[in-house]
ZAFI-536123 format. One record per residue: residue number from 1; residue in one letter; chain; z, y, x of N, C-alpha, C in turn. Coordinates in Angstrom, 1 decimal, decimal comma. Layout:
% ZAFI-536123
+-------+------+-------+--------+--------+--------+--------+--------+--------+--------+--------+--------+
! nulum ! kemi ! vomar !     nw !     nv !     nu !    caw !    cav !    cau !     cw !     cv !     cu !
+-------+------+-------+--------+--------+--------+--------+--------+--------+--------+--------+--------+
!   NUM !    a !     A !      Z !      Y !      X !      Z !      Y !      X !      Z !      Y !      X !
...
+-------+------+-------+--------+--------+--------+--------+--------+--------+--------+--------+--------+
END
This chain:
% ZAFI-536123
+-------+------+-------+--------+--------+--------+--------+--------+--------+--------+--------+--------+
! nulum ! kemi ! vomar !     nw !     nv !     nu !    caw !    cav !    cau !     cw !     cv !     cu !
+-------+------+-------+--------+--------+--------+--------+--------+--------+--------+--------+--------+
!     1 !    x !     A !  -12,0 !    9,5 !  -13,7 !  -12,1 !    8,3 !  -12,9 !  -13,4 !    7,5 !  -13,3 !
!     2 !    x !     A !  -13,9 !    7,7 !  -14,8 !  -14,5 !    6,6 !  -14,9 !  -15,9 !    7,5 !  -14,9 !
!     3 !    x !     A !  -16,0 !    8,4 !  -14,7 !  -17,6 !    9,5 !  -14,5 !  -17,6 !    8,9 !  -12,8 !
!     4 !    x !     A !  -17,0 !    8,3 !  -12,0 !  -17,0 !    8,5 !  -10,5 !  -16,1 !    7,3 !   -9,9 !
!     5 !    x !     A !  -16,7 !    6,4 !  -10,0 !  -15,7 !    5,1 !   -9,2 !  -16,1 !    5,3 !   -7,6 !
!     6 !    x !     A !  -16,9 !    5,8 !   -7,3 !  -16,5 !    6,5 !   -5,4 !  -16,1 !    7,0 !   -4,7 !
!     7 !    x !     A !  -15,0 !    7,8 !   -6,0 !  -13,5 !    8,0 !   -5,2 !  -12,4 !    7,5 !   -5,2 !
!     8 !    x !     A !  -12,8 !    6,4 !   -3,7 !  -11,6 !    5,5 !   -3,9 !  -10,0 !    6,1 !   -4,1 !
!     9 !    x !     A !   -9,7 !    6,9 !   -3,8 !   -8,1 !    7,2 !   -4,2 !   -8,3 !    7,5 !   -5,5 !
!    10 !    x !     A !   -8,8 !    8,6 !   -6,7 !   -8,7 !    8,9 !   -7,5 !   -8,7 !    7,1 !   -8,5 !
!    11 !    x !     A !   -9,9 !    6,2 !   -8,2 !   -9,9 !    5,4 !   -8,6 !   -8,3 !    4,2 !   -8,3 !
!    12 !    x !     A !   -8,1 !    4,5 !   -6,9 !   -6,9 !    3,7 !   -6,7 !   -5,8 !    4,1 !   -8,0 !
!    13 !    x !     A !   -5,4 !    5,4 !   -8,1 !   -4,3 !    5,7 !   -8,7 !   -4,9 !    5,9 !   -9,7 !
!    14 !    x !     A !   -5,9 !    6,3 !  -10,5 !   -6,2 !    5,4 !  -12,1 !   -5,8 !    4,3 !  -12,5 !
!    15 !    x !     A !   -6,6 !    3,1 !  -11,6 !   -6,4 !    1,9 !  -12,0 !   -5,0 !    1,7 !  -11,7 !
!    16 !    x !     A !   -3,7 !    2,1 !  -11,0 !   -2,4 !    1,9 !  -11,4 !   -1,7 !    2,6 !  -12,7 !
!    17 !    x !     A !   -2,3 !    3,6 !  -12,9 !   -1,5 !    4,3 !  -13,9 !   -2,1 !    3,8 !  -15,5 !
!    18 !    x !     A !   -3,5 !    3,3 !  -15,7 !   -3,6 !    2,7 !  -16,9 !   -3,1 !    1,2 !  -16,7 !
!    19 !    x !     A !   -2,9 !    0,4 !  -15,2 !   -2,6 !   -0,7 !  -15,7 !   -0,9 !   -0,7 !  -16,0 !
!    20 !    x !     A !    0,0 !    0,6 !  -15,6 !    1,0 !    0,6 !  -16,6 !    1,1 !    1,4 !  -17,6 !
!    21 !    x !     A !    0,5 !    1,7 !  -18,0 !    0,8 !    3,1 !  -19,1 !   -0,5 !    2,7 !  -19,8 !
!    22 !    x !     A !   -1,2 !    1,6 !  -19,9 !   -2,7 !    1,7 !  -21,1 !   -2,3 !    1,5 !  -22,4 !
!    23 !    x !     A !   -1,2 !    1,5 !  -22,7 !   -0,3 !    1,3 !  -24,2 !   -0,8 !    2,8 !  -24,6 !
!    24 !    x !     A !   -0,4 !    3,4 !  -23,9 !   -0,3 !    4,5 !  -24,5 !   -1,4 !    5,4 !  -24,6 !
!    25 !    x !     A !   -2,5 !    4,9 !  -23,8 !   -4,2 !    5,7 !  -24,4 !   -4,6 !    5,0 !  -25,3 !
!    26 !    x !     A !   -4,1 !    3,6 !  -26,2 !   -4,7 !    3,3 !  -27,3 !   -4,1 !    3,7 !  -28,2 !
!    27 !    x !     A !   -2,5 !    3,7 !  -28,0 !   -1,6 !    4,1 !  -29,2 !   -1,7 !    5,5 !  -29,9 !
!    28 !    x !     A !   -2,1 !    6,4 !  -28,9 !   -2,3 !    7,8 !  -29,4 !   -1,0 !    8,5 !  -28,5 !
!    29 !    x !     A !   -0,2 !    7,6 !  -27,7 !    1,4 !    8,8 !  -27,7 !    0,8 !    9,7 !  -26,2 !
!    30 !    x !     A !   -0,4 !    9,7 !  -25,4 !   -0,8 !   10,4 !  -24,4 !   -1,6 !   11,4 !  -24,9 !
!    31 !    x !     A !   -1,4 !   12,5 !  -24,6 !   -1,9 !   13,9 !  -24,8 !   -2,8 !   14,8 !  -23,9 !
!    32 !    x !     A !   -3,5 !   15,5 !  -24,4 !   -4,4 !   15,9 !  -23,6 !   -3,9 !   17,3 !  -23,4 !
!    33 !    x !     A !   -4,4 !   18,3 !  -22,0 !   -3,6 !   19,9 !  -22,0 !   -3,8 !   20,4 !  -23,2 !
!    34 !    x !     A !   -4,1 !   20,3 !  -24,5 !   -4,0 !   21,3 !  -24,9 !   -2,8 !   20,6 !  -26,6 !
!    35 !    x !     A !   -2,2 !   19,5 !  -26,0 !   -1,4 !   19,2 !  -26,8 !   -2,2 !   17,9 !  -27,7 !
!    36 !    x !     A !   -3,2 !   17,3 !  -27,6 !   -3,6 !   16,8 !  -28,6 !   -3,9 !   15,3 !  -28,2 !
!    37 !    x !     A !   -3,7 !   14,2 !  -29,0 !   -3,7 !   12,8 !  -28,5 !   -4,9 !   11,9 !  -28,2 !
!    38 !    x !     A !   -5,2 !   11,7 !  -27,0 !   -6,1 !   11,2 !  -26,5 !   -6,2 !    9,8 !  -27,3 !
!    39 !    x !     A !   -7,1 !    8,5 !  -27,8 !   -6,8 !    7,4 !  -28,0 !   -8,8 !    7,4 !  -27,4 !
!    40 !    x !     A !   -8,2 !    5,8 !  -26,3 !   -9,3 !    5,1 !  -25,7 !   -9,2 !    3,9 !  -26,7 !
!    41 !    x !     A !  -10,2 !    3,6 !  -26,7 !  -10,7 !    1,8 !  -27,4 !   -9,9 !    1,0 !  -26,3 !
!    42 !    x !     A !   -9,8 !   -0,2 !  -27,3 !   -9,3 !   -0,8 !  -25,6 !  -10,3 !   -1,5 !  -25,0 !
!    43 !    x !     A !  -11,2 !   -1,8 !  -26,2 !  -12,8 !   -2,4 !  -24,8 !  -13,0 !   -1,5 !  -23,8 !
!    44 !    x !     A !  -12,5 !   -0,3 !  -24,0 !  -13,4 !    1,2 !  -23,5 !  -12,8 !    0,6 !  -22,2 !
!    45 !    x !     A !  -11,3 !    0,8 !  -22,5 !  -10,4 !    0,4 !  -20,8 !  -10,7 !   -0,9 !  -19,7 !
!    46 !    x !     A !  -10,9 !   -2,0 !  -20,7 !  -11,8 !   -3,2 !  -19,8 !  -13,3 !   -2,8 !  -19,6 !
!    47 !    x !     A !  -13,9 !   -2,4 !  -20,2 !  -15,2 !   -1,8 !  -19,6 !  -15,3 !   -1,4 !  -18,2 !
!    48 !    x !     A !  -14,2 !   -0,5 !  -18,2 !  -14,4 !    0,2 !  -16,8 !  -13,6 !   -0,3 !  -15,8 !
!    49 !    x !     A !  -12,8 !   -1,3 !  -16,5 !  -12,4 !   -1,9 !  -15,0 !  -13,6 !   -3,4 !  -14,8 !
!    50 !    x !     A !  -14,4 !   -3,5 !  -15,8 !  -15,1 !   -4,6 !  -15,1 !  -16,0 !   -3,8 !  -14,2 !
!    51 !    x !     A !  -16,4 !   -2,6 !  -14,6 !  -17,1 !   -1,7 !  -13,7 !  -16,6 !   -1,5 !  -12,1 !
!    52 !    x !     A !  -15,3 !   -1,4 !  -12,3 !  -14,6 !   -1,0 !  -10,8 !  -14,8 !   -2,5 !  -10,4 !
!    53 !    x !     A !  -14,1 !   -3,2 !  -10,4 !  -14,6 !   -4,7 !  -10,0 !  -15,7 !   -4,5 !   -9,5 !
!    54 !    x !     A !  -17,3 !   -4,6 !  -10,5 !  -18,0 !   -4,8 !  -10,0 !  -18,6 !   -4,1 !   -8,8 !
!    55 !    x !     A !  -18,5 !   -2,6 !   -9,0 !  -18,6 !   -1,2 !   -8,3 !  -18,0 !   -1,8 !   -6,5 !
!    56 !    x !     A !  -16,9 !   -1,9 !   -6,8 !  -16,3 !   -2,7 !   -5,5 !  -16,1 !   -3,8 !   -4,7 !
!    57 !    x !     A !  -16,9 !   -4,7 !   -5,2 !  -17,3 !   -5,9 !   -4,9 !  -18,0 !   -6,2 !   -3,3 !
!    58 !    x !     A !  -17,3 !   -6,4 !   -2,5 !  -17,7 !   -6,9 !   -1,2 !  -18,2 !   -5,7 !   -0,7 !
!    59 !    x !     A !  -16,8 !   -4,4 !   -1,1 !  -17,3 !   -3,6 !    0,0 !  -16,7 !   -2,8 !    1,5 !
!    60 !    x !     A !  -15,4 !   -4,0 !    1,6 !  -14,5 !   -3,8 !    2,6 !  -13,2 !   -3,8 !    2,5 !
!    61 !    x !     A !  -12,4 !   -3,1 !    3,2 !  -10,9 !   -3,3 !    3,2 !  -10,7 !   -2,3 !    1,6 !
!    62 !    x !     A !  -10,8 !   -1,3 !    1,9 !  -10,8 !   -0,4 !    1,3 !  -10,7 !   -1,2 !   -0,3 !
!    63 !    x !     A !  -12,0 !   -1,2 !   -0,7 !  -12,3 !   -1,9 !   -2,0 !  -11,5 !   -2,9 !   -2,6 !
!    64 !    x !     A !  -11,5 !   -3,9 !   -1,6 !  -10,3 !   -5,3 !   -1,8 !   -9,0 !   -4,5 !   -2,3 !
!    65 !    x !     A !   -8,5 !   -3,6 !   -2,0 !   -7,2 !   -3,2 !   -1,9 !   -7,5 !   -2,4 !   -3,7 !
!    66 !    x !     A !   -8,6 !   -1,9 !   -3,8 !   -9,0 !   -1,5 !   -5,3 !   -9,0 !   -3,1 !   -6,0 !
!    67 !    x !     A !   -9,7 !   -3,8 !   -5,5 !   -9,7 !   -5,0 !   -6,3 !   -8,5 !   -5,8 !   -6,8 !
!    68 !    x !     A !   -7,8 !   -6,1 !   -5,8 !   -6,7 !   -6,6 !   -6,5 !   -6,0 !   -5,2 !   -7,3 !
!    69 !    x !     A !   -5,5 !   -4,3 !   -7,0 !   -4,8 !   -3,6 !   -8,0 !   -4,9 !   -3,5 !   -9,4 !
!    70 !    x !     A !   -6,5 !   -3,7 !   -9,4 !   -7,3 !   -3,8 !  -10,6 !   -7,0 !   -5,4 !  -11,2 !
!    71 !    x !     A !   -6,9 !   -6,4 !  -10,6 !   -6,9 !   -7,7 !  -11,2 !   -5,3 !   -7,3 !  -11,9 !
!    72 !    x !     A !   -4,4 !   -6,8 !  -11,0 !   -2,7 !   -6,5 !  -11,0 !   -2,7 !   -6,1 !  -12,5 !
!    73 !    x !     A !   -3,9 !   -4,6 !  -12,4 !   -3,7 !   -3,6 !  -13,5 !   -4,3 !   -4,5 !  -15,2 !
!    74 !    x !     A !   -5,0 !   -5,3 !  -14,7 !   -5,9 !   -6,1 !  -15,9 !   -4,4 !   -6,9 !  -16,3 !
!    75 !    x !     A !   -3,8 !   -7,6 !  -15,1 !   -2,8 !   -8,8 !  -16,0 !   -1,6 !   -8,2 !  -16,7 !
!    76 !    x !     A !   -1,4 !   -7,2 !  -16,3 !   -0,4 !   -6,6 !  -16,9 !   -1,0 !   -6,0 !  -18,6 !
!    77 !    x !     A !   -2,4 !   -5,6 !  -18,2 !   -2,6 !   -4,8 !  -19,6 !   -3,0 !   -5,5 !  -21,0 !
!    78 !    x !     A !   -2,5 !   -7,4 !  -20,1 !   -3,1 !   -8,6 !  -21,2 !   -1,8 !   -8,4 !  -22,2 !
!    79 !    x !     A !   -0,9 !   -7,5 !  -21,9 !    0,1 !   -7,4 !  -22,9 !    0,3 !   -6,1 !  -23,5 !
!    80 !    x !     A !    0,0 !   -5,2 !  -22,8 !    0,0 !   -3,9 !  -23,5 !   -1,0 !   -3,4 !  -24,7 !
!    81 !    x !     A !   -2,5 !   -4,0 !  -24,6 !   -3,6 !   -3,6 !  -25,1 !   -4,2 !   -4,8 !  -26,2 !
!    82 !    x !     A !   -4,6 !   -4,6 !  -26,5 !   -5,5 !   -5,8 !  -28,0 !   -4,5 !   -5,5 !  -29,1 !
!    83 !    x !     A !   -5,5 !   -5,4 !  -29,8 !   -4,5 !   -4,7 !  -31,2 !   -4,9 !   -6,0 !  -32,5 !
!    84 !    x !     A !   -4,0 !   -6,7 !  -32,4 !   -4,2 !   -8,0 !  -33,6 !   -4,9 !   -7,7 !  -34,9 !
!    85 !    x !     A !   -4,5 !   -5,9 !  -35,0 !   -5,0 !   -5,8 !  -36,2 !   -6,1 !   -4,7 !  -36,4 !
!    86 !    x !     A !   -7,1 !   -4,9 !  -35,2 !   -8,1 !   -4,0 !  -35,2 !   -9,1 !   -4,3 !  -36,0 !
!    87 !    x !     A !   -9,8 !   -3,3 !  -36,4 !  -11,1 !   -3,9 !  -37,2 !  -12,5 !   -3,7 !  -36,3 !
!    88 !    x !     A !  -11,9 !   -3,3 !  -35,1 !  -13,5 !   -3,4 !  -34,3 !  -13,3 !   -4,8 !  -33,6 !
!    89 !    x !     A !  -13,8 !   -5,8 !  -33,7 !  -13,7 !   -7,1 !  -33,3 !  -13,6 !   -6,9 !  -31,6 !
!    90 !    x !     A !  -14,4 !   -6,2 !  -31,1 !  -13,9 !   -5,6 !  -29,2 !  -12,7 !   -5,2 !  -29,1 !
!    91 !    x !     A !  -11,5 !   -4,9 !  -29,5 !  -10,7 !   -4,6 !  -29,8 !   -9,5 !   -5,6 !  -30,3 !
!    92 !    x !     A !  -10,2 !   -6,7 !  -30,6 !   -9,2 !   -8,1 !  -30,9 !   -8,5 !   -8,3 !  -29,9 !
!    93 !    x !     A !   -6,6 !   -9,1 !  -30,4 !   -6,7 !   -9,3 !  -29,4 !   -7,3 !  -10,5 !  -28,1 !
!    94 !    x !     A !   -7,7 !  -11,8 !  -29,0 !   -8,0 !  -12,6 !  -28,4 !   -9,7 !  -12,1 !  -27,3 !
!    95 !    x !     A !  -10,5 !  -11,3 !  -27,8 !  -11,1 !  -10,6 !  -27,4 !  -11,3 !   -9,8 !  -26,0 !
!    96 !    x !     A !  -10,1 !   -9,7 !  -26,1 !   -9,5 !   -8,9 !  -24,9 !   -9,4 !   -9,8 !  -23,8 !
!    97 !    x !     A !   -8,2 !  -10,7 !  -24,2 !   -7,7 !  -11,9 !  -23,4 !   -8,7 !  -12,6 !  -22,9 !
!    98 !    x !     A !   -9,8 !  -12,8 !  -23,7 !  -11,2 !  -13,5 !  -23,0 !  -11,7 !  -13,0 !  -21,9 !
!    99 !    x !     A !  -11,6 !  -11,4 !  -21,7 !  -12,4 !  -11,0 !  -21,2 !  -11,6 !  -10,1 !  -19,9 !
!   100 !    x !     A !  -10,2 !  -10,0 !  -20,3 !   -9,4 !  -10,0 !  -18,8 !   -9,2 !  -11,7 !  -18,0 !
!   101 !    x !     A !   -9,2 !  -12,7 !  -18,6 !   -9,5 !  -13,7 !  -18,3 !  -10,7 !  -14,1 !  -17,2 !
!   102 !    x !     A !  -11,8 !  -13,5 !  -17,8 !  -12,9 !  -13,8 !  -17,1 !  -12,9 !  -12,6 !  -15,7 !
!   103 !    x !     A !  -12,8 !  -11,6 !  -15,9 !  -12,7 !  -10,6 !  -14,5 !  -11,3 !  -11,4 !  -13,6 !
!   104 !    x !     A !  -10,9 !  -12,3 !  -14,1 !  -10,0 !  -12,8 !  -13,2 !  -10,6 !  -13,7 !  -12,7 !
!   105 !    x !     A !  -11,2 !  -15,0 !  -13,3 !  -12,1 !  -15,9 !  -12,8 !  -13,3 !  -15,8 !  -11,9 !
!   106 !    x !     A !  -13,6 !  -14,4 !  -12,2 !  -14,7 !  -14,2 !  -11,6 !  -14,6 !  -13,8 !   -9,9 !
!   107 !    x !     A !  -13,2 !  -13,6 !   -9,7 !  -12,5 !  -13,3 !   -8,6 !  -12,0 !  -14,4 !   -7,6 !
!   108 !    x !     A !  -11,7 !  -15,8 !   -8,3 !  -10,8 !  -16,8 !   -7,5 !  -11,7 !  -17,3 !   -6,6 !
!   109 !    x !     A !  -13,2 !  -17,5 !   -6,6 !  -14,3 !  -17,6 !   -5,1 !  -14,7 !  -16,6 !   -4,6 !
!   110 !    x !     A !  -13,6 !  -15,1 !   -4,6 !  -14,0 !  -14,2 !   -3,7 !  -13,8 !  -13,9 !   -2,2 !
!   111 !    x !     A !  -14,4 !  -13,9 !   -1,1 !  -14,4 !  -13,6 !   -0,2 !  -13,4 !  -13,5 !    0,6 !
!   112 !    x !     A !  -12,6 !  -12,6 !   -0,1 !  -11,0 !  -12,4 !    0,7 !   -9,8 !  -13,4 !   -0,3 !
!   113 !    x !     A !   -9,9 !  -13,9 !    0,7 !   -8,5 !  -15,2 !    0,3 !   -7,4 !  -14,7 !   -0,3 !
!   114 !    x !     A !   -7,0 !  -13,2 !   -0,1 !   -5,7 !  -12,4 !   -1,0 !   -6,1 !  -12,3 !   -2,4 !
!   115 !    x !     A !   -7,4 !  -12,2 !   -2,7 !   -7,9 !  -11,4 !   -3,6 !   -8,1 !  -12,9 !   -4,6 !
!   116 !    x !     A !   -8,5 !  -13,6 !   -4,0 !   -8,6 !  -15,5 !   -4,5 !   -7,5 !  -15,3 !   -4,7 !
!   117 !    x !     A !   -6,0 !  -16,0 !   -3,9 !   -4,9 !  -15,9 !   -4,6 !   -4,3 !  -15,5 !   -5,7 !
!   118 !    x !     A !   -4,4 !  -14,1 !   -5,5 !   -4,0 !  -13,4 !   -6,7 !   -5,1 !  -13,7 !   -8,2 !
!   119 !    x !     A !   -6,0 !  -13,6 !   -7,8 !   -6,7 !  -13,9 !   -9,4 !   -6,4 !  -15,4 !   -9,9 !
!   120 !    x !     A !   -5,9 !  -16,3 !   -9,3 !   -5,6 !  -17,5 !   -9,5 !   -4,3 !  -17,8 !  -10,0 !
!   121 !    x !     A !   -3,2 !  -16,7 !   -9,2 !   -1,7 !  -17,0 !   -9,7 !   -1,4 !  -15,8 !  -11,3 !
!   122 !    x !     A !   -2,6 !  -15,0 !  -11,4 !   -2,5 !  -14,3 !  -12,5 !   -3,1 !  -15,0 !  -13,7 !
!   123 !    x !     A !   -4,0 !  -15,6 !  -13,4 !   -4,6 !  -17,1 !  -14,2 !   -3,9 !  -17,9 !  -14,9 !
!   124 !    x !     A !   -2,6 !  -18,3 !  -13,6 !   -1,7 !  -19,3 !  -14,3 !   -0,8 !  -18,8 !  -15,2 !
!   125 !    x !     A !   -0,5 !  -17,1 !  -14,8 !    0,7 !  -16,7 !  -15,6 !   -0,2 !  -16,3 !  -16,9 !
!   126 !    x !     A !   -1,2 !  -16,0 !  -17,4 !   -2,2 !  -15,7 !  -18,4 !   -1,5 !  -17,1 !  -19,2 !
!   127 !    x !     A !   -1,5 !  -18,4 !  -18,9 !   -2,0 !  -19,5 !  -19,7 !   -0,3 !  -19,6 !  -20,3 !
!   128 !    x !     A !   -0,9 !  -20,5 !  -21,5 !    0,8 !  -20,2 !  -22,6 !    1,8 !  -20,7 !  -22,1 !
!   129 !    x !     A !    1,8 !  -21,9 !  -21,3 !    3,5 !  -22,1 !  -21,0 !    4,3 !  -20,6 !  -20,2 !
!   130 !    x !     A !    3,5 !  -19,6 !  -20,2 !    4,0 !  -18,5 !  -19,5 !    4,0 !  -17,7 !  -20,5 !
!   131 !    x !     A !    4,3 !  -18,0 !  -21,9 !    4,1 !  -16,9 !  -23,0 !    5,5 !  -16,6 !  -22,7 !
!   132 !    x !     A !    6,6 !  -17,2 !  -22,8 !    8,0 !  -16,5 !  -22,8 !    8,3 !  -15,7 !  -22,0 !
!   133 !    x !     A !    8,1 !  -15,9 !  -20,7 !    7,9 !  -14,9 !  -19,5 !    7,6 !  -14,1 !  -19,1 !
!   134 !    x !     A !    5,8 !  -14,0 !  -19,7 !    4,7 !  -12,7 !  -19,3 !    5,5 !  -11,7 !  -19,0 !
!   135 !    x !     A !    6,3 !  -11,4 !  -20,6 !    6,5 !   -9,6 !  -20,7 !    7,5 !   -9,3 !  -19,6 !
!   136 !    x !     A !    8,7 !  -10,2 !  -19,3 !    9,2 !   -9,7 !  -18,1 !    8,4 !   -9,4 !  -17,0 !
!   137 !    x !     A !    7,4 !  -10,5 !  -16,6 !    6,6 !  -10,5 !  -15,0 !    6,2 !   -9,2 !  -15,0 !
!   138 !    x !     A !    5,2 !   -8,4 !  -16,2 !    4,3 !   -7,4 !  -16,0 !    5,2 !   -6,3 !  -16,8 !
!   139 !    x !     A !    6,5 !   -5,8 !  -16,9 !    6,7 !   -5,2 !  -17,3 !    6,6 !   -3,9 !  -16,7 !
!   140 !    x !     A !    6,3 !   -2,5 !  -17,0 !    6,4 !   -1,3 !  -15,8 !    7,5 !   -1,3 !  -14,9 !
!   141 !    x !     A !    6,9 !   -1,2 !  -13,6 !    7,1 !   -0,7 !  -12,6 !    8,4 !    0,4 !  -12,9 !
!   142 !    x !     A !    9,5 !    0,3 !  -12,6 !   10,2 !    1,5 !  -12,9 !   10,0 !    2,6 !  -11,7 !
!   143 !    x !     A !   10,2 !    4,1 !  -11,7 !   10,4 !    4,9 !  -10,5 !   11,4 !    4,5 !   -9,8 !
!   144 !    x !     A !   11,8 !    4,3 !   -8,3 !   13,0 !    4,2 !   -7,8 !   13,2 !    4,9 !   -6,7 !
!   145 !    x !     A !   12,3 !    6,6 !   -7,3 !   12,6 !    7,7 !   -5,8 !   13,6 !    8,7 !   -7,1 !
!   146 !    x !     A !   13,7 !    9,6 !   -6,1 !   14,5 !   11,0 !   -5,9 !   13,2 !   11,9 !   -6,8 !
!   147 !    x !     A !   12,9 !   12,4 !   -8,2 !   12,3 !   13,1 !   -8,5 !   11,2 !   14,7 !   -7,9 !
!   148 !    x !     A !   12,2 !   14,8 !   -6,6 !   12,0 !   15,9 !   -6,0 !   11,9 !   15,5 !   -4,5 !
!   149 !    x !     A !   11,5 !   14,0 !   -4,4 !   11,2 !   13,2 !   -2,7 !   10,3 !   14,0 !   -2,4 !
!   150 !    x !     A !    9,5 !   15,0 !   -3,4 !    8,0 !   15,8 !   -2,3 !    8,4 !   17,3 !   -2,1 !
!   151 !    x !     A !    9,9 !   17,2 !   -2,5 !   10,1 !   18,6 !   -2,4 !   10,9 !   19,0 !   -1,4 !
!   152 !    x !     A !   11,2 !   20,2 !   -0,1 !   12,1 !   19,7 !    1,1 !   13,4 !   20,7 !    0,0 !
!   153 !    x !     A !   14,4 !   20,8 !    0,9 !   15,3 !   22,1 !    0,3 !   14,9 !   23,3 !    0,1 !
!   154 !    x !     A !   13,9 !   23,8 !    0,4 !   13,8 !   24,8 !    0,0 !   12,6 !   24,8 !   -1,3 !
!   155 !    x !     A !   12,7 !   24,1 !   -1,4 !   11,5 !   23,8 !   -2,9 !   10,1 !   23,9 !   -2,5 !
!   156 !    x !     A !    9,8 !   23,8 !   -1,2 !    8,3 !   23,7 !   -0,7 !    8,0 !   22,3 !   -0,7 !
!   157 !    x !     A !    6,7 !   22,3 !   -1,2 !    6,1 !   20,8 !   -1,2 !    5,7 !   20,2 !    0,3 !
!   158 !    x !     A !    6,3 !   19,2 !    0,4 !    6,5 !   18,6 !    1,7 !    5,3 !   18,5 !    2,9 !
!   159 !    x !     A !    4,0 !   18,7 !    2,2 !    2,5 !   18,2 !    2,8 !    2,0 !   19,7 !    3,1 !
!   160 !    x !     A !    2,7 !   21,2 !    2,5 !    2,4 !   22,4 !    2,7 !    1,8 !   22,5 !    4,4 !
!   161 !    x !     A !    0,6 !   22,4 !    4,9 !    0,4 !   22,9 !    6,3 !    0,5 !   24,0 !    6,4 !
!   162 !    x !     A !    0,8 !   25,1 !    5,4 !    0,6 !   26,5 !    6,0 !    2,5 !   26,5 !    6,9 !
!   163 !    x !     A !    2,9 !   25,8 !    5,9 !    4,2 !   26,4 !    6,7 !    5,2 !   25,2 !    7,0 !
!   164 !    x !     A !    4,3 !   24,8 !    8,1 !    4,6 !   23,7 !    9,6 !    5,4 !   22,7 !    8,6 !
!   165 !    x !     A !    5,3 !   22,1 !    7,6 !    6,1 !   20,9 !    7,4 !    6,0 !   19,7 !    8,0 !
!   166 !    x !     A !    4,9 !   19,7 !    9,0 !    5,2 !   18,6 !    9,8 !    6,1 !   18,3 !    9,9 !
!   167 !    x !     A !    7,0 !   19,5 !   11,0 !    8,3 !   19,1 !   11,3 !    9,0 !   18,5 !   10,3 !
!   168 !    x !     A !    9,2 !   18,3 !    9,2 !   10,0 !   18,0 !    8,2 !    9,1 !   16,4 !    7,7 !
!   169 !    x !     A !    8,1 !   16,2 !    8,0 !    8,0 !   15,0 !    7,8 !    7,9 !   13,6 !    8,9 !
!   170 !    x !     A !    7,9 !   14,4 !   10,2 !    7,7 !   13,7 !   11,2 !    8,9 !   13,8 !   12,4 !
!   171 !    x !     A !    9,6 !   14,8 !   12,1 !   10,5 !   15,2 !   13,2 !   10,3 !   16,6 !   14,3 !
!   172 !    x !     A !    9,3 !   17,1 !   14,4 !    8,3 !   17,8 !   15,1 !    7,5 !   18,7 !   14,6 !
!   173 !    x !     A !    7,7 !   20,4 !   15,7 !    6,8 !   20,4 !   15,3 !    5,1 !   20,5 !   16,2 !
!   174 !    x !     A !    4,0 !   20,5 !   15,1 !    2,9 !   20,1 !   15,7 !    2,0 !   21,0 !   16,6 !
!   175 !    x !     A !    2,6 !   22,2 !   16,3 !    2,2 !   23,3 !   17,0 !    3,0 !   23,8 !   18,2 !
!   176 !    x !     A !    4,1 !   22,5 !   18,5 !    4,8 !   23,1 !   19,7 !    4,4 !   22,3 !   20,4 !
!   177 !    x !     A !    3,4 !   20,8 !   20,1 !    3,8 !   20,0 !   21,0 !    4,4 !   18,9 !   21,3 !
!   178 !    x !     A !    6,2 !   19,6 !   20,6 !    6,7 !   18,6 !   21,0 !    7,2 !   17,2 !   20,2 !
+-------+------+-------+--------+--------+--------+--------+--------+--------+--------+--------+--------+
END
């Protein structure tokens, strides 16, 4: 994602999956195929969302829809990420907090009034009378499908065009017409 912020979906579903799961590219417990544990800085991880931010900055529907997920993915990861007891000062956590703070501020005179809102009500939940609270607000997202929702009964993946799943996702099929 982060060699290529122009692919908006790849970048859409990055920026959700680090802003619930970035605990775990600094902690070390995310693995790479060949068994071995990835660990990102956690400046590394605000880096690149100040990058998407900026990357997408006033450049349509599209983008906004990256922007806020990314402000979404930043507030949530004011609790996952900054390590109190780093020794790389980027890595602090007050360090951190400054600097998802600011990609939030930097948002509340943006263009689209959703995109204002939200950087403003994540603002408020950032500041301490919201310390008891935070960890509930931004805790992960739990799954609440069927593990096998992409799969039909017969264990073909739902989106297969070779073999007519239309009908199975739309009622129809596409090749008759009807």
């Amino acid at each position: 994602m982060k060699e290529n912020l122009n692919q908006i979906g790849l970048v859409q579903l990055g920026v959700w999956l680090v802003g619930e799961f970035g605990e775990m590219l600094v902690n070390g417990s995310c693995k790479n195929p060949d068994g071995n544990p990835i660990v990102v800085d956690d400046s590394e991880i605000i880096e690149t969302y100040e990058r998407i931010l900026s990357d997408h900055n006033k450049k349509g529907d599209r983008s906004d829809i990256i922007i806020m997920w990314s402000l979404t993915a930043l507030s949530k990861l004011s609790i996952r990420i900054g390590s109190s007891t780093s020794m790389n000062p980027e890595n602090a956590s007050a360090a951190i907090q400054q600097r998802i703070n600011k990609c939030l501020k930097d948002h509340t005179n943006h263009i689209n009034v959703e995109i204002q809102q939200r950087a403003c009500e994540f603002l408020q939940i950032l500041d301490k009378k919201w310390d008891n609270e935070r960890t509930g607000i931004f805790e992960p997202m739990p799954f609440k499908g069927d593990e096998n929702m992409l799969v039909d009964a017969k264990d073909r993946a739902a989106l297969d065009e070779d073999e007519g799943d239309n009908q199975l996702l739309f009622g129809f099929d596409a090749g008759s017409g009807a």
